[in-house]
C-alpha positions as CSV (number, residue, x, y, z in Angstrom):
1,X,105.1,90.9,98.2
2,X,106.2,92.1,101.6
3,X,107.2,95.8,101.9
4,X,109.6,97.1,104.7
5,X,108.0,100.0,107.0
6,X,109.1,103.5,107.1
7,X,111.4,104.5,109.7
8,X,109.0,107.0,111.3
9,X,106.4,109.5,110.3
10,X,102.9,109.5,108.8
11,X,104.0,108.0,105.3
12,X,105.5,104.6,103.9
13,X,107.8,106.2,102.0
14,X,109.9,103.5,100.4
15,X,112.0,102.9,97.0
16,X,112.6,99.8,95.1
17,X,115.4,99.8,93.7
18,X,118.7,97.4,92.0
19,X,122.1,96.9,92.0
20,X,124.7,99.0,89.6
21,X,121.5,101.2,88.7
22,X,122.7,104.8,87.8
23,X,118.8,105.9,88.0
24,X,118.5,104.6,91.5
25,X,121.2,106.3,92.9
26,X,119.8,109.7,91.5
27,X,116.3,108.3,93.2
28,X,118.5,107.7,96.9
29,X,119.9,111.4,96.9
30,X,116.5,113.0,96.0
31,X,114.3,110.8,97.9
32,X,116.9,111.1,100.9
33,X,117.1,115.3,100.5
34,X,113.3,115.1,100.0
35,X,112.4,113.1,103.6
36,X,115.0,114.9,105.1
37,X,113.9,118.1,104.6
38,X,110.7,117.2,105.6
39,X,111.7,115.5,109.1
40,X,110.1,112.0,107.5
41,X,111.7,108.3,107.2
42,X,111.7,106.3,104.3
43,X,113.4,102.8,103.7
44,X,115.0,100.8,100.2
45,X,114.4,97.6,99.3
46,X,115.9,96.0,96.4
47,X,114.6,94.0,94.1
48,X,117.3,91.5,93.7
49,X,115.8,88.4,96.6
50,X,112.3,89.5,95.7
51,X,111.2,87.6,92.3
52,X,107.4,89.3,92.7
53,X,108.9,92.5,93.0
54,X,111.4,92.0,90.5
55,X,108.7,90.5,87.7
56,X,106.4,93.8,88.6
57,X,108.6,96.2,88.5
58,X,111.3,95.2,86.2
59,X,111.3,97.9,83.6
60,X,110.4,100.8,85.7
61,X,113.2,100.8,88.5
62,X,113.7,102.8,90.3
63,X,110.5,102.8,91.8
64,X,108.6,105.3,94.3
65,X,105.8,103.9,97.1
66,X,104.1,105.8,99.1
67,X,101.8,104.0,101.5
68,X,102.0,101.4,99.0
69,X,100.7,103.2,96.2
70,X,103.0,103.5,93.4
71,X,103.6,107.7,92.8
72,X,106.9,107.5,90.4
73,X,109.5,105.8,88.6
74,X,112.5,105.9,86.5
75,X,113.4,109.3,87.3
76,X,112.2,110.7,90.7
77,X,110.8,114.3,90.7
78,X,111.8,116.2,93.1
79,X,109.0,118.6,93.4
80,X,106.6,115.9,93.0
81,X,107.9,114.1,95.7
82,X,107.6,117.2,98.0
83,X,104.2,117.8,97.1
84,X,102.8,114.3,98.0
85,X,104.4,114.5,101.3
86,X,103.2,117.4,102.2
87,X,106.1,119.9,101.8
């Protein structure tokens, strides 16, 4: 399973995320207000032409990485995702 890097900054912030998923749009805006706020980068990668990612993390999309480490799912909280960046 290959991962995409972070645009900049001192995490790997990155969501997995599919198609036509209501969840991962909700996931998008906060992880986008969240790095944003917080001067950092962070990249998507869907799920659709990755089968290991896909078989992993089917029923959780969408799904938050940070340096790799899975830190949320389904629905991403906001002041969660603040706190484990630092913020």
């Amino acid at each position: 399973m290959e991962l995409l890097p972070a645009e900049s900054g001192p995490y790997d912030v990155v969501l997995l995320t599919q198609p036509e998923c209501h969840l991962c749009q909700a996931a998008r805006d906060v992880v986008e207000r969240v790095t944003a706020s917080l001067g950092l980068g962070w990249t998507e990668q869907s799920v659709v032409h990755e089968p290991a990612l896909r078989a992993r993390f089917a029923e959780e999309l969408p799904v938050l990485l940070i340096n790799g480490v899975q830190r949320d799912f389904w629905a991403i909280d906001e002041a969660r995702l603040r706190m484990l960046l630092g913020g």
